[in-house]
Chimera marker file (.cmm) of the C-alpha trace (Angstrom):
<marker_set name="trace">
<marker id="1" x="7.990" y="1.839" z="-37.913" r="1" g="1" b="0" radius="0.5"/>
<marker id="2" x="8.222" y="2.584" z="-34.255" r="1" g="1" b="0" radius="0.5"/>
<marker id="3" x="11.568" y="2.878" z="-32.686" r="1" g="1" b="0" radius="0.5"/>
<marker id="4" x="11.817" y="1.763" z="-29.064" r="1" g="1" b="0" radius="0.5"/>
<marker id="5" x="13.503" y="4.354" z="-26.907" r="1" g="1" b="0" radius="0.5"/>
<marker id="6" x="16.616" y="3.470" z="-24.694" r="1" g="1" b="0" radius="0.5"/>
<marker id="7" x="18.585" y="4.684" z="-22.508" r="1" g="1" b="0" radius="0.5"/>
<marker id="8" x="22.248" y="3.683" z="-20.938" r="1" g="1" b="0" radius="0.5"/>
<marker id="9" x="22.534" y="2.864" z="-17.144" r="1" g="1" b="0" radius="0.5"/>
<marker id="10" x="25.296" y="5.550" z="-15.792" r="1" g="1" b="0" radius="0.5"/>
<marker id="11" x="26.644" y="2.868" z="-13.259" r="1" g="1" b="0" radius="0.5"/>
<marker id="12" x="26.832" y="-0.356" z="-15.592" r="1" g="1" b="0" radius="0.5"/>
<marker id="13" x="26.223" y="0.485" z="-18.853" r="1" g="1" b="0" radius="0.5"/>
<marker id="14" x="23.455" y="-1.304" z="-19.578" r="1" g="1" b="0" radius="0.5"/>
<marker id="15" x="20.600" y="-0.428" z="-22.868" r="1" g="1" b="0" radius="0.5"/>
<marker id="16" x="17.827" y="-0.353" z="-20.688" r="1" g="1" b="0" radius="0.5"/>
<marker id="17" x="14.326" y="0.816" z="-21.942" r="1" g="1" b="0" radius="0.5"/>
<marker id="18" x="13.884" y="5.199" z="-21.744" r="1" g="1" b="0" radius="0.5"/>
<marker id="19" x="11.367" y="5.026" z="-19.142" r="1" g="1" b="0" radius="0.5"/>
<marker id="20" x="12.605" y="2.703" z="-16.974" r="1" g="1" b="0" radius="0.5"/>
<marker id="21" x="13.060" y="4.011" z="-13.569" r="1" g="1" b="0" radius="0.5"/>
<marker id="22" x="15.829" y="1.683" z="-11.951" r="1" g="1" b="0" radius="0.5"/>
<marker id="23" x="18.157" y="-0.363" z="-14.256" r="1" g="1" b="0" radius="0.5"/>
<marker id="24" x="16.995" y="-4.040" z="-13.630" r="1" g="1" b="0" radius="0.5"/>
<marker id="25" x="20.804" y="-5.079" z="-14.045" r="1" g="1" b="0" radius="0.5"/>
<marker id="26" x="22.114" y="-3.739" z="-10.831" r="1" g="1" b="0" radius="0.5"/>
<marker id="27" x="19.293" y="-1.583" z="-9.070" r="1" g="1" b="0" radius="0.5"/>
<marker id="28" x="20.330" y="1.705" z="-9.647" r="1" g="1" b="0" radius="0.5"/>
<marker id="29" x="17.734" y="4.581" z="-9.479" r="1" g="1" b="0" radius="0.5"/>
<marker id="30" x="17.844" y="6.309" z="-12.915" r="1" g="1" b="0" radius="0.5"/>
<marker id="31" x="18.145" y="10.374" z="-13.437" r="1" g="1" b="0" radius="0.5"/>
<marker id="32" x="14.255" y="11.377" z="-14.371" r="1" g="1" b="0" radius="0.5"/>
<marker id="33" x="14.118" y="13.308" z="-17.862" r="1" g="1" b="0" radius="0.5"/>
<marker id="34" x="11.520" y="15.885" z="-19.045" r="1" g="1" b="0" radius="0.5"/>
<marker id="35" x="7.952" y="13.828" z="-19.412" r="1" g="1" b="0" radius="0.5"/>
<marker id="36" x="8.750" y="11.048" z="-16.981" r="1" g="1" b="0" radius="0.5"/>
<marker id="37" x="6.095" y="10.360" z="-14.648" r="1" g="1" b="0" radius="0.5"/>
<marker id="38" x="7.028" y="10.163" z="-10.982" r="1" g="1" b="0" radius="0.5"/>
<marker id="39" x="4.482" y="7.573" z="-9.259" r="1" g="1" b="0" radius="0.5"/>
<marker id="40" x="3.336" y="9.585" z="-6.048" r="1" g="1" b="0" radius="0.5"/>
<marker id="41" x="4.529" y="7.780" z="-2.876" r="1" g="1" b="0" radius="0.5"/>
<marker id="42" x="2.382" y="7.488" z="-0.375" r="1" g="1" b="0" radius="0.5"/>
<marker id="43" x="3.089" y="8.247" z="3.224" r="1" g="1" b="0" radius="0.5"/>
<marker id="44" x="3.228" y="5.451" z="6.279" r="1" g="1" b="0" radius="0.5"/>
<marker id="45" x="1.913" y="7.256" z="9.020" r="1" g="1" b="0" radius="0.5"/>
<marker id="46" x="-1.328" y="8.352" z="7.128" r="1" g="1" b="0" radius="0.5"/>
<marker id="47" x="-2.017" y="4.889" z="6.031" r="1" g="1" b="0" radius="0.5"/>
<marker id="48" x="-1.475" y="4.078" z="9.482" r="1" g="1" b="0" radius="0.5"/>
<marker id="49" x="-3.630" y="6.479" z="10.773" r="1" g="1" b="0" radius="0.5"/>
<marker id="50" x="-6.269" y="6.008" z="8.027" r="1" g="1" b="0" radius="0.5"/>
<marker id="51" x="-6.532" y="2.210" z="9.577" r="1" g="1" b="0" radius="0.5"/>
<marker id="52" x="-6.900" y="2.953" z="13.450" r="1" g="1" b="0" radius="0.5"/>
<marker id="53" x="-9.424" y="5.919" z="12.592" r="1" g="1" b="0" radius="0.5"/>
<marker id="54" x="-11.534" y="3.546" z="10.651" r="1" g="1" b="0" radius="0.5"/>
<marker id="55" x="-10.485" y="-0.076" z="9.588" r="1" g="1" b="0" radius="0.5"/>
<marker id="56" x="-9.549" y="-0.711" z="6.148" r="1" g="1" b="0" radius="0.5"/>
<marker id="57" x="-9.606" y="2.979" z="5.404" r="1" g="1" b="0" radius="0.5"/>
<marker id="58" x="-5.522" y="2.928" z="5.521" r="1" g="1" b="0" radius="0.5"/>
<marker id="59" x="-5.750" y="0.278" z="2.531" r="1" g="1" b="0" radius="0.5"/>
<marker id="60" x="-7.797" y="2.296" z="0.299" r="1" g="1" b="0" radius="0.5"/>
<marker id="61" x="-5.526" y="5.072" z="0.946" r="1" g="1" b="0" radius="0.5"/>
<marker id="62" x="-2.772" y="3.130" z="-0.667" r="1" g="1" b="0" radius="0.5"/>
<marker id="63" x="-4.818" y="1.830" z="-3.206" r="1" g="1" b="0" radius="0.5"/>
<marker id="64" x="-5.536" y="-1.897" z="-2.388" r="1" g="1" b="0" radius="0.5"/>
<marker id="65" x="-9.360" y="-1.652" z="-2.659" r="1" g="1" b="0" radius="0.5"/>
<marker id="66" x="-10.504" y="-5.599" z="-2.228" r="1" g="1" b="0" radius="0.5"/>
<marker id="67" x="-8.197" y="-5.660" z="0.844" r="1" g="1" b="0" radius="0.5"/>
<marker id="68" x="-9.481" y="-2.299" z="2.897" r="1" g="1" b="0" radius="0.5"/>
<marker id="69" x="-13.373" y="-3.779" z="2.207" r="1" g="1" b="0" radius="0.5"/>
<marker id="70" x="-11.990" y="-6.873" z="3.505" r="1" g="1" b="0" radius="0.5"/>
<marker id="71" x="-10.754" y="-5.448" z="6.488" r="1" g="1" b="0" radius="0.5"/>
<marker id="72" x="-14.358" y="-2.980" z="7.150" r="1" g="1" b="0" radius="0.5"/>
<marker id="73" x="-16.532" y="-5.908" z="5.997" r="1" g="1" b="0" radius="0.5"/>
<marker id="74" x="-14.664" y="-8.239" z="8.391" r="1" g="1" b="0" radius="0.5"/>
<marker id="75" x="-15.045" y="-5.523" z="11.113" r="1" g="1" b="0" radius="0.5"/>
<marker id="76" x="-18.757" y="-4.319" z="10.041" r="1" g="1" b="0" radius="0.5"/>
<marker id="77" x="-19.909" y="-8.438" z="10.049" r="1" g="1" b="0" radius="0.5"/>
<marker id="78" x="-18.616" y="-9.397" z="13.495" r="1" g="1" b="0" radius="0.5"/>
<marker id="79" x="-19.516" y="-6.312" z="15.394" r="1" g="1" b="0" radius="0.5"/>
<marker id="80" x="-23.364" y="-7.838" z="14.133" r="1" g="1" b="0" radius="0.5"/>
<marker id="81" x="-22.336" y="-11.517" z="14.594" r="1" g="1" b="0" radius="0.5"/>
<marker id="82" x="-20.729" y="-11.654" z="17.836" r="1" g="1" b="0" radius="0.5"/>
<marker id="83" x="-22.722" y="-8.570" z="19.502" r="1" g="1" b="0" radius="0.5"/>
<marker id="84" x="-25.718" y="-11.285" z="20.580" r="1" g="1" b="0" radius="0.5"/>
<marker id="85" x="-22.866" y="-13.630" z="21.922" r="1" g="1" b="0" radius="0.5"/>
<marker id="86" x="-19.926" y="-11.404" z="23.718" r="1" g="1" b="0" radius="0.5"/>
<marker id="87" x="-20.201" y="-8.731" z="25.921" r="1" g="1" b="0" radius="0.5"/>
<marker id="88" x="-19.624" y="-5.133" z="24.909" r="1" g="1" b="0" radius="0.5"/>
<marker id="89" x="-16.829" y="-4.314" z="26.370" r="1" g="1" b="0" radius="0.5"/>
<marker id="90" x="-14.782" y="-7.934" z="24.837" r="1" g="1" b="0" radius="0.5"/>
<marker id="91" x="-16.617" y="-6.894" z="21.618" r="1" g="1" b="0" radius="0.5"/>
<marker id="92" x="-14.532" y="-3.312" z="21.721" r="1" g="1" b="0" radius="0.5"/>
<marker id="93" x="-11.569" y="-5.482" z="22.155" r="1" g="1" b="0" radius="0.5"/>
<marker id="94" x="-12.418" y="-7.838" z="19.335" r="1" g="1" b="0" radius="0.5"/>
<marker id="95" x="-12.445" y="-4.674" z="17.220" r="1" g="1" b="0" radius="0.5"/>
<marker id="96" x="-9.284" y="-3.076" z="18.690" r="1" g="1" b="0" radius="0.5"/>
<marker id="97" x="-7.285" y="-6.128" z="18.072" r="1" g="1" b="0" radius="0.5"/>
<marker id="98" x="-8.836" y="-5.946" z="14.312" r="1" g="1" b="0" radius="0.5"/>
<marker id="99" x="-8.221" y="-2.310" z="13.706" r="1" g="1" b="0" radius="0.5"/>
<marker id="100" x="-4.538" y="-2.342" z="15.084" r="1" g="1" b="0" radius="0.5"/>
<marker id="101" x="-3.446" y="-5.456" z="12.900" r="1" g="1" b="0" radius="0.5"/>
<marker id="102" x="-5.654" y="-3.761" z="9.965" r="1" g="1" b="0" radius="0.5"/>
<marker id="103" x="-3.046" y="-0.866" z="10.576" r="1" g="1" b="0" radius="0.5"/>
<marker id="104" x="0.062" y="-3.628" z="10.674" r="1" g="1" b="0" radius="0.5"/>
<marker id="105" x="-1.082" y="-5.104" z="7.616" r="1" g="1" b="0" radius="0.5"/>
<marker id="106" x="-1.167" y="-1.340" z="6.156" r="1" g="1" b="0" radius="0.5"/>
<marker id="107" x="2.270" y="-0.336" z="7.495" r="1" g="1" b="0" radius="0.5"/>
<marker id="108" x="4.001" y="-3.459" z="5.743" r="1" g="1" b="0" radius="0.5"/>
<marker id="109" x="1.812" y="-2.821" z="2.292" r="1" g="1" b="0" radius="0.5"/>
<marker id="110" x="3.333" y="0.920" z="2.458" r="1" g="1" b="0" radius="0.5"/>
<marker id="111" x="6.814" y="-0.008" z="3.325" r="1" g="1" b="0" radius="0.5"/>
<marker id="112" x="7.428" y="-2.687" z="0.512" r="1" g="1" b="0" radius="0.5"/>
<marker id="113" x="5.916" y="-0.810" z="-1.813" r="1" g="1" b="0" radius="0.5"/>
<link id1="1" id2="2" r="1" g="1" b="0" radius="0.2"/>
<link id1="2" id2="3" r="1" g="1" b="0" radius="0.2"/>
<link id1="3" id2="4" r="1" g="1" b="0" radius="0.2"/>
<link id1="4" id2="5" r="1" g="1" b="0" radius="0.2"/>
<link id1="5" id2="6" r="1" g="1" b="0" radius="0.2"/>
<link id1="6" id2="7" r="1" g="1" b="0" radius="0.2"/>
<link id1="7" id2="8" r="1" g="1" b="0" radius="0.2"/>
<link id1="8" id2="9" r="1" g="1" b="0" radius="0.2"/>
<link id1="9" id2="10" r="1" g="1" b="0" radius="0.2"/>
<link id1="10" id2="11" r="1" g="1" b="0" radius="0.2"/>
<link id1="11" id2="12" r="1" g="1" b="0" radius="0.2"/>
<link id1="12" id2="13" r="1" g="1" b="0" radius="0.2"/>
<link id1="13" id2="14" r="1" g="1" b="0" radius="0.2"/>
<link id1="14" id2="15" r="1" g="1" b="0" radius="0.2"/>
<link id1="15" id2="16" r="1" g="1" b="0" radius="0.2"/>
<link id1="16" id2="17" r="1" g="1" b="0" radius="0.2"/>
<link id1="17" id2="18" r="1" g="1" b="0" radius="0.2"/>
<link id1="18" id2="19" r="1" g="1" b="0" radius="0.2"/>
<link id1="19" id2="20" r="1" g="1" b="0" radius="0.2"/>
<link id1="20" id2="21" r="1" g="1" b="0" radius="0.2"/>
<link id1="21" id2="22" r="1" g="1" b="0" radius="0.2"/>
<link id1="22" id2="23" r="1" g="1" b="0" radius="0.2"/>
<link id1="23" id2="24" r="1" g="1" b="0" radius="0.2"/>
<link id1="24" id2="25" r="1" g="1" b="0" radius="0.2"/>
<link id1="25" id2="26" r="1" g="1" b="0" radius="0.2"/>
<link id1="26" id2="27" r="1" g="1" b="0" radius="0.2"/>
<link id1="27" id2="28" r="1" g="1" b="0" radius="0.2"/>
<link id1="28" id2="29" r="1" g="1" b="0" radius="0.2"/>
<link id1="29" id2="30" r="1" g="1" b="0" radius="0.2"/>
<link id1="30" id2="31" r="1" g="1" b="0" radius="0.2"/>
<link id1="31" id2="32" r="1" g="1" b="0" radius="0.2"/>
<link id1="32" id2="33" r="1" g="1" b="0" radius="0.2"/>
<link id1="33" id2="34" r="1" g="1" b="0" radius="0.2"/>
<link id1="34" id2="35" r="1" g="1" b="0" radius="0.2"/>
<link id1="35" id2="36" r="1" g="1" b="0" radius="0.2"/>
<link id1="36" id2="37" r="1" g="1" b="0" radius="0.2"/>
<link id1="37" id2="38" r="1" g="1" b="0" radius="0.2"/>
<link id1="38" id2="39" r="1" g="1" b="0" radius="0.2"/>
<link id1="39" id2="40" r="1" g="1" b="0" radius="0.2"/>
<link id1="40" id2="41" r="1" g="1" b="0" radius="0.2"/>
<link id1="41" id2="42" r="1" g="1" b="0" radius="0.2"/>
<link id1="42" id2="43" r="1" g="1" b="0" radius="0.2"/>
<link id1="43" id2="44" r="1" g="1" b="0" radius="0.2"/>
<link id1="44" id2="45" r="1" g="1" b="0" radius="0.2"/>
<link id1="45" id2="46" r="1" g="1" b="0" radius="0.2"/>
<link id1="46" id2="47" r="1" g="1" b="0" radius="0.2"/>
<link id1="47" id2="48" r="1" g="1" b="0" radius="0.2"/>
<link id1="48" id2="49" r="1" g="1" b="0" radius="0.2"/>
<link id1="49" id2="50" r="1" g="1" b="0" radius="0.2"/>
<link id1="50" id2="51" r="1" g="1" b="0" radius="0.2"/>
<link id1="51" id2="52" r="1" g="1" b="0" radius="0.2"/>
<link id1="52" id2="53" r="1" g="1" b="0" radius="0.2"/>
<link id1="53" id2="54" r="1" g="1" b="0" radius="0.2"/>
<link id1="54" id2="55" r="1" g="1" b="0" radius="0.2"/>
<link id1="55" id2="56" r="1" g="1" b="0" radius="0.2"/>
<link id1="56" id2="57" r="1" g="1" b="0" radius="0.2"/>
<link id1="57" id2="58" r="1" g="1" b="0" radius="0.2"/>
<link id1="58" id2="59" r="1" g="1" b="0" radius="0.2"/>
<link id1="59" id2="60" r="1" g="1" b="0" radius="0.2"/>
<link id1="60" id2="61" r="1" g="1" b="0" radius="0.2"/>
<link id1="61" id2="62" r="1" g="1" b="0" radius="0.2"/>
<link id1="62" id2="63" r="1" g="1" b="0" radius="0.2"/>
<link id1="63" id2="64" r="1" g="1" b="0" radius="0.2"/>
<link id1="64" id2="65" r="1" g="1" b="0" radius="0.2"/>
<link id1="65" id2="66" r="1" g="1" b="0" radius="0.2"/>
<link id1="66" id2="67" r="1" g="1" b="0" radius="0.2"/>
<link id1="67" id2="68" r="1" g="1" b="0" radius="0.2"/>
<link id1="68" id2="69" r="1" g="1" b="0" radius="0.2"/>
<link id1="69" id2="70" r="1" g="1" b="0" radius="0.2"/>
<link id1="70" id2="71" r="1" g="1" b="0" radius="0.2"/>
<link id1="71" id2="72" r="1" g="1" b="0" radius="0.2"/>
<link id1="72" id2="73" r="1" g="1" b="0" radius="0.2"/>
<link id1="73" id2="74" r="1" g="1" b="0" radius="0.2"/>
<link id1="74" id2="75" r="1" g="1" b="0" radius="0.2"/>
<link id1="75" id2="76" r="1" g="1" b="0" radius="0.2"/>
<link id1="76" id2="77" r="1" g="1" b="0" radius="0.2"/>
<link id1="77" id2="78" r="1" g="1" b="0" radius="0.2"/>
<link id1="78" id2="79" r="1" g="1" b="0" radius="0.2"/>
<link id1="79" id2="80" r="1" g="1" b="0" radius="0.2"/>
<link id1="80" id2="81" r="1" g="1" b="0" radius="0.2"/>
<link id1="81" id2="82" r="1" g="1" b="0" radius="0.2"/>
<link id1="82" id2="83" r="1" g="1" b="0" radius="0.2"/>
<link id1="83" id2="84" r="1" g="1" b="0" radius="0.2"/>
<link id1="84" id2="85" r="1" g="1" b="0" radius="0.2"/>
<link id1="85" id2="86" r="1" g="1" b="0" radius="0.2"/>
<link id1="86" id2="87" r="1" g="1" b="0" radius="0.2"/>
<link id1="87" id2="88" r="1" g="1" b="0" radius="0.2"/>
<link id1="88" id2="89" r="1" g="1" b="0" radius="0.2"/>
<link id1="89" id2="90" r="1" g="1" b="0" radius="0.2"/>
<link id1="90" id2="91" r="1" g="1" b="0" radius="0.2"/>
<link id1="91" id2="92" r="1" g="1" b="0" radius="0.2"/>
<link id1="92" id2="93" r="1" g="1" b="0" radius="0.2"/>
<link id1="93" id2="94" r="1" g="1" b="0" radius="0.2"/>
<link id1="94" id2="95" r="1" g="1" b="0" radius="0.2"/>
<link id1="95" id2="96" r="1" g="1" b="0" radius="0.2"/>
<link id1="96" id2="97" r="1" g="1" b="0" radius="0.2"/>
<link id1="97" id2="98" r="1" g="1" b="0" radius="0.2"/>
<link id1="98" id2="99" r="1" g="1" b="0" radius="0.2"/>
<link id1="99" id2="100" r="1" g="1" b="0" radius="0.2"/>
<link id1="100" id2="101" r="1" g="1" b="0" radius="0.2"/>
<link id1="101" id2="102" r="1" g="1" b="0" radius="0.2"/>
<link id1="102" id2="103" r="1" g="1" b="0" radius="0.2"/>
<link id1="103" id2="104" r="1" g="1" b="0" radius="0.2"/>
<link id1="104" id2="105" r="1" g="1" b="0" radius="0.2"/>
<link id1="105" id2="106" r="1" g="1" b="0" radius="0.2"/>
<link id1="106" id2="107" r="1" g="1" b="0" radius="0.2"/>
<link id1="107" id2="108" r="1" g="1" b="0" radius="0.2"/>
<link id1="108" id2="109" r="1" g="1" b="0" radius="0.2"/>
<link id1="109" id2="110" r="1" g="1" b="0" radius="0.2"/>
<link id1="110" id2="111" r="1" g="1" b="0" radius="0.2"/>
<link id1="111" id2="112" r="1" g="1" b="0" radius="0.2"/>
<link id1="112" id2="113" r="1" g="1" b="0" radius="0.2"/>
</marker_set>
């Protein structure tokens, strides 16, 4: 029989499960133990960056995949699409405006999570 490990929350007391890195009753960030896994945070600025050096990139830094491809396929299909139609230098534009709220979109995913 398997016994669930738990722990108490030093602020309110609560059983909350052993791994558990914030007690869901009132939010506060629990002490880490020996063998607790610390989920690597990654950093704004590089995701940022990441995004205005080549769109989408910033999202597959921080790990949403289907979104970054979104982003470079979006880019990668109307640089083709509208290059017969708009000039050059309102094409470079078209992409600026993409890349920058690429990196936008990037900056919120990294601060909420």
């Amino acid at each position: 029989m398997t016994e669930e490990k738990t722990k108490f929350c030093p602020r309110c007391g609560t059983m909350i499960p052993y791994e558990e890195a914030t007690c869901p009753l009132c939010g506060e960030p629990q002490p880490r133990f020996a063998g607790q896994r610390v989920k690597p945070r990654k950093r704004t600025w590089v995701a940022v960056a990441l995004s205005l050096l080549v769109t989408g990139l910033g999202h597959v830094y921080l790990g949403e995949w289907r979104r970054g491809l979104t982003f470079f396929g979006a880019a990668f299909v109307m640089g083709f699409v509208a290059f017969d139609y708009v000039s050059y230098d309102k094409l470079i534009i078209l992409g600026v405006i993409l890349a920058v709220m690429a990196a936008y979109d990037a900056y919120n995913i990294s601060k909420r999570s």
